[in-house]
N, C-alpha and C positions, 0 to 999 in steps of 0.2 A: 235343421240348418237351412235346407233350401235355399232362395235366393235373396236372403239376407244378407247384407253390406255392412264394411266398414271402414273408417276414415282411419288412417295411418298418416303420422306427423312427417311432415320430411317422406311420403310414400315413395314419390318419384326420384329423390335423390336414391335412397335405399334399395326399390328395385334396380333401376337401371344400374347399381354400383354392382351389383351381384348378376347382371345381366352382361356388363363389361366384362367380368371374371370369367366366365361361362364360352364369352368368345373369345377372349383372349386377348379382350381390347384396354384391360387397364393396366395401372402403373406396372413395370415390372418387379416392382419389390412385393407388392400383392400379387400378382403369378405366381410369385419365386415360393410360398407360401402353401399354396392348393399341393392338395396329396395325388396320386396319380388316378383315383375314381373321382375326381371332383369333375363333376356334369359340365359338357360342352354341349354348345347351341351352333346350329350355323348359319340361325341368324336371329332378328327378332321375332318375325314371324312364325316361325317353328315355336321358340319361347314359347311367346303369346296362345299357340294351340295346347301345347303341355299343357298350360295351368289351367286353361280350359278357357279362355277366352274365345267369343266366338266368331270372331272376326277382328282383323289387324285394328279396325278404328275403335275395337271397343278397348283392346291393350292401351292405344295411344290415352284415349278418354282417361284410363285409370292411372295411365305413370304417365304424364307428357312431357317429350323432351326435354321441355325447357324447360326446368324447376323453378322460374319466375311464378309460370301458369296457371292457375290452379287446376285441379283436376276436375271433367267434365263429369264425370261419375265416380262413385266410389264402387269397389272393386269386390265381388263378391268372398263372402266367409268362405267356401270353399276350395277357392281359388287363390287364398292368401295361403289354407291350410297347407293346398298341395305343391304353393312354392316353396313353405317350408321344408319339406317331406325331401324334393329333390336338393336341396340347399343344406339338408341336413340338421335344419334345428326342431327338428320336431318333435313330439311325444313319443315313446313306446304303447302311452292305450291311448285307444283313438275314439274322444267320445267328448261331451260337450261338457265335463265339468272338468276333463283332465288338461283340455286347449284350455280352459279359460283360468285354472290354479298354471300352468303351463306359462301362460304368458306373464301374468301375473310376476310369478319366483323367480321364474329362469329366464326369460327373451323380454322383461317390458321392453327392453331400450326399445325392440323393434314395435311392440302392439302391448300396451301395458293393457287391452281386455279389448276382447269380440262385443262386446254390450258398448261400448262408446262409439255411435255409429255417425254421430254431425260433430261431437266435440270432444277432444283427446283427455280422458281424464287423468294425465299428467306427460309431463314432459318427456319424452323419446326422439331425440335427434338424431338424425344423420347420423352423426360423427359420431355421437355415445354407442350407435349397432354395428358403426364402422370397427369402430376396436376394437367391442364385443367379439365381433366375428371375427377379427385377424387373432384375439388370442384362443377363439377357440380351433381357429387353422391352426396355430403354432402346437397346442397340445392335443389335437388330434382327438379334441372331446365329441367333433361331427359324423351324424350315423348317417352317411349319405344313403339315399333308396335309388337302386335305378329305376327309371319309367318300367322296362318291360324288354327284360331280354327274349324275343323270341324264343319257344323252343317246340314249335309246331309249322305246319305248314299247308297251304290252302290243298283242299282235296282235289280231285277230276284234273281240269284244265285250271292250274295254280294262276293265281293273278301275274306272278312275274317270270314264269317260266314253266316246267314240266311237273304232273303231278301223278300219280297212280291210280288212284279210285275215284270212282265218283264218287258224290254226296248228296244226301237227300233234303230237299230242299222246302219249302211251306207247299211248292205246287205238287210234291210225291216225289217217288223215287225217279231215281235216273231210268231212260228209258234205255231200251235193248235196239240191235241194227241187224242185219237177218240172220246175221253168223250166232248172232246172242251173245252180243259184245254188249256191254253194258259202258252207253254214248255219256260222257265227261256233260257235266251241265257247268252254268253260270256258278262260281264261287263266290261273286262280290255283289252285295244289294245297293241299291241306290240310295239316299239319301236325299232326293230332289222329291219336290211337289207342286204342283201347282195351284191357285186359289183362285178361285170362282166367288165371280161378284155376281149375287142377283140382281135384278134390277127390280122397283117401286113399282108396284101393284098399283096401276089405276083402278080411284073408286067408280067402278060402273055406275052402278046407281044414281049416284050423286049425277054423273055427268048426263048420265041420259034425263034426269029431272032436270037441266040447266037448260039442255038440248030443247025441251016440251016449252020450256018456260020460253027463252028466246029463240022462235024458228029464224032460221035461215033464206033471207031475200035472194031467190034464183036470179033475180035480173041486176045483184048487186056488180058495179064499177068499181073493181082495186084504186083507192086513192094510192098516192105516191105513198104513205105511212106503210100502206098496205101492201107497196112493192116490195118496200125496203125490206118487211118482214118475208115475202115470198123468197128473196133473194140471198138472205141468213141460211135458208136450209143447203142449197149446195157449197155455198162456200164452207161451212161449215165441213160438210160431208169430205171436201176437198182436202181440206188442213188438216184434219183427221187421218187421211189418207196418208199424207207427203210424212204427219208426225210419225205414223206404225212404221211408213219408209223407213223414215232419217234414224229412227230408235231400231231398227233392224240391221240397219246396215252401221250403225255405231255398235252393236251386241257382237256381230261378223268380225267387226276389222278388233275390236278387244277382249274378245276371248281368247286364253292363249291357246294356241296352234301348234303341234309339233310335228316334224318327222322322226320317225324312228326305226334306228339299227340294231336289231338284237342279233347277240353274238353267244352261240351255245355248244359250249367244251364236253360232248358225249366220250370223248376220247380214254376216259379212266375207265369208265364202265366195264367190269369184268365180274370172273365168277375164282375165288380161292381152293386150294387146291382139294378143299373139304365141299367144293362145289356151291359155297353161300355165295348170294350176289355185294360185291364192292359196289357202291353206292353212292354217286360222288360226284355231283356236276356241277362246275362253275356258267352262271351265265350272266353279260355284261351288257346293259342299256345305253343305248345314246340317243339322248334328246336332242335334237337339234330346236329351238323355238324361231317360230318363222315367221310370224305376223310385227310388221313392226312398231304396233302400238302397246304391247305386253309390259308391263310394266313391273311382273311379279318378279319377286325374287328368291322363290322356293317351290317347287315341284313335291306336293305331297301326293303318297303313296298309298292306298290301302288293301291290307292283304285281308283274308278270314283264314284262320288257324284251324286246323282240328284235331288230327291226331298225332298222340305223343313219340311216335315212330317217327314221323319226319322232322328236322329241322334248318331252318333256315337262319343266314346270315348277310346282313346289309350293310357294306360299306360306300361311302360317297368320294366318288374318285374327284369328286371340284375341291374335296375338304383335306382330311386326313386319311388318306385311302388305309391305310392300317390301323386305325380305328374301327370296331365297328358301331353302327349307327343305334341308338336304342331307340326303342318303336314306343311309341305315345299310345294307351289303353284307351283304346274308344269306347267300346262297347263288351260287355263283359257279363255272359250266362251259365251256366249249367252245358251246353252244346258247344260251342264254339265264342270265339274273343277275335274282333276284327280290330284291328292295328293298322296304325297311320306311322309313317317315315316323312320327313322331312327331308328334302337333300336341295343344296345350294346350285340356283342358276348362275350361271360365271360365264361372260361373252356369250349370249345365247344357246347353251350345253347345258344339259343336265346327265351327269354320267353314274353310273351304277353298279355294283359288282354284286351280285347273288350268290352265292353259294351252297347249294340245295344238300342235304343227306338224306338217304334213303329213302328218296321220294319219286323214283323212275323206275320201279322196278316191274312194272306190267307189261304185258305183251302190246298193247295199246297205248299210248301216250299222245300229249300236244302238245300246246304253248299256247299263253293268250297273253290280252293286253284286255286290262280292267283297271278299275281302283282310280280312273283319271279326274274322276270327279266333274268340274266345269271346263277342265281343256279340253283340247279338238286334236283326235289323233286324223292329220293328214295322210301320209307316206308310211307303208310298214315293210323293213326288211329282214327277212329270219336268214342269216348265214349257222351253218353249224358244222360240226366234225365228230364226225365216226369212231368208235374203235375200229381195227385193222382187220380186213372182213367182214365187217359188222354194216348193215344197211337198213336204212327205211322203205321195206316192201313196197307201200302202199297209204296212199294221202287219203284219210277216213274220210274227211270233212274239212274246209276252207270258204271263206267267200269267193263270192263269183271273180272277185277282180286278184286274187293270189295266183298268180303263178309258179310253178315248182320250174329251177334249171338247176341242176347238177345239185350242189347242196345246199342251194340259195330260194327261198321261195320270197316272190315279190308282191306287194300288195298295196299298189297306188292309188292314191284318187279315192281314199276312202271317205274321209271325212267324216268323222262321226266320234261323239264320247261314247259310243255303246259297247260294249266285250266283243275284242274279235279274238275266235278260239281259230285254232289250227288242231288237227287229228288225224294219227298216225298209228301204222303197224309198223311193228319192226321186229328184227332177229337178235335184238345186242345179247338177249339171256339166253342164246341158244348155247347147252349145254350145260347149264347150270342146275342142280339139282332142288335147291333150297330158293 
């Protein structure tokens, strides 16, 4: 399949019709319709990452707006598959003769075949998948897939909150600290790169034969020609300069910025009368975004999963705070599965509610903030709460600018998308046997 394309008649009426549904933006007698697992978005950019688009302008390219327009690219085969998947008209086998009998029998309205990739080899309108689709809402013939209900959670220092073990990562195992505590590492890799331009090989040779051929008059006079051209190298050097300026200080002021309030509910934590640890923390984000050229309108998240002991749950307090959010499959091995969240910026807020299981149960613990991708974490505040007796020894590891008061540790002026962990002894399991 790869990154083979194809042309859908009516593409952008038909996505964006089922992209309206998904937000809850169209007519309400099609709302009134959707069964209670029909897929919400909260917004299009989220969408657009699901299906695997890999930036907002490449969605817009493939469905745009305006259904006058035509589309600027055609939209890739696998990316059509997996809007089916979540939309629910998809196959049960998933393979390239059963899509292509698949659209054929059961869905042309919408793709009557994956092989007609410049011209529709018959008619598939809007309207005809419009109906299609509402009577397969009415008789409940759609096998909706969710993206990815979490059911893991990042090891050591979790990306959105506390974790128990460390993890061992491509640079080796997690290292030891004199007590032979075994120190929480990075959970989240980066996905940034950067590209190096060589520059053109002068031909030596050739020039120093140019050089033999025409020598150079010591007692030559710069004509005026001659200035002009002397004069080109610092202006140049100059403009050069003010561009890397003006394209640095435009990179500064629109990358988005945030400060951040984490709020973490240690307070359940106990041990049962058979001495097992209860396991059980709520923890809440607030994004404040600060810069005022930001223009996004979705705060994605990325966590890495690993073990089947813990699990984690994401709701979006800007959206349906009693929904929970289902996590987009990014990358998927044998080891661990890192998952992307979506959650809607509303008045410059991005707010969160975590809910960790059984994922705090070591003598050592943190918190960190990862997974931010191209924003700029400014301002960091940890408030938290205890069980009753229950205390934080002892602060393992912090940056220089965190300060700890009472049960608030602060941490200004950081400015940086890089992983800031925090690391901690504590007493909450004393007493617990299991």
């Amino acid at each position: 399949m790869g990154w083979k394309t194809v042309q859908i008649q009516d593409g952008s009426k038909k996505v964006r019709w089922l992209l309206a549904l998904a937000e809850e933006k169209a007519e309400q007698a099609d709302l009134d319709l959707r069964p209670q697992n029909f897929p919400k978005f909260p917004s299009q950019e989220a969408f657009g990452i699901a299906i695997g688009a890999k930036r907002p302008s490449e969605f817009n390219n493939w469905f745009p707006s305006d259904h006058d327009k035509p589309a600027v690219s055609n939209p890739r085969v696998a990316a059509i598959r997996t809007l089916a998947r979540i939309f629910g008209f998809a196959p049960s086998i998933d393979n390239d003769d059963e899509w292509e009998r698949w659209w054929k029998d059961e869905w042309a309205s919408f793709l009557p075949s994956e092989k007609a990739r410049f011209k529709p080899a018959q008619s598939a309108t809007a309207d005809e998948f419009k109906k299609q689709y509402r009577d397969a809402l009415t008789n409940g013939s759609l096998n909706f897939v969710a993206l990815h209900e979490p059911a893991a959670q990042t090891d050591a220092i979790e990306v959105n909150g506390v974790a128990a073990d460390p993890v061992e990562t491509a640079d080796g195992p997690a290292s030891k600290d004199a007590q032979g505590h075994e120190t929480p590492v990075q959970a989240v890799r980066s996905h940034e790169a950067s590209t190096l331009v060589d520059p053109i090989a002068t031909e030596k040779g050739h020039l120093a034969t140019k050089l033999a051929a025409n020598p150079i008059e010591i007692a030559h006079r710069p004509t005026i020609k001659d200035r002009r051209k002397i004069a080109v190298g610092p202006v140049l050097a100059i403009g050069a300069f003010f561009l890397v300026l003006a394209g640095a200080v435009w990179l500064w002021l629109t990358t988005p910025t945030v400060d951040l309030v984490r709020t973490i509910d240690f307070s359940h934590l106990a041990c049962d009368s058979q001495g097992n640890k209860l396991d059980n923390v709520t923890l809440v984000d607030d994004f404040t975004v600060t810069n005022f050229l930001n223009t996004s309108n979705t705060l994605v998240r990325t966590v890495e999963l690993r073990k089947p002991t813990y699990s984690v749950e994401a709701y979006d307090l800007n959206a349906d705070s009693n929904r929970k959010v289902l996590a987009i499959d990014d990358d998927t091995n044998d080891e661990h599965r890192l998952q992307s969240y979506a959650f809607v910026v509303r008045n410059s807020h991005v707010r969160i509610r975590w809910v960790w299981t059984n994922a705090h149960s070591a003598e050592r613990e943190g918190t960190a903030v990862s997974g931010l991708g191209t924003w700029r974490l400014r301002n960091l505040t940890v408030n938290y709460s205890m069980p009753r007796d229950r205390e934080i020894t002892k602060l393992q590891r912090r940056p220089s600018e965190c300060v700890p008061s009472g049960n608030t540790i602060s941490c200004p002026n950081l400015n940086t998308s890089a992983t800031v962990e925090i690391g901690w002894d504590w007493n909450v399991w004393k007493g617990c046997s299991k």
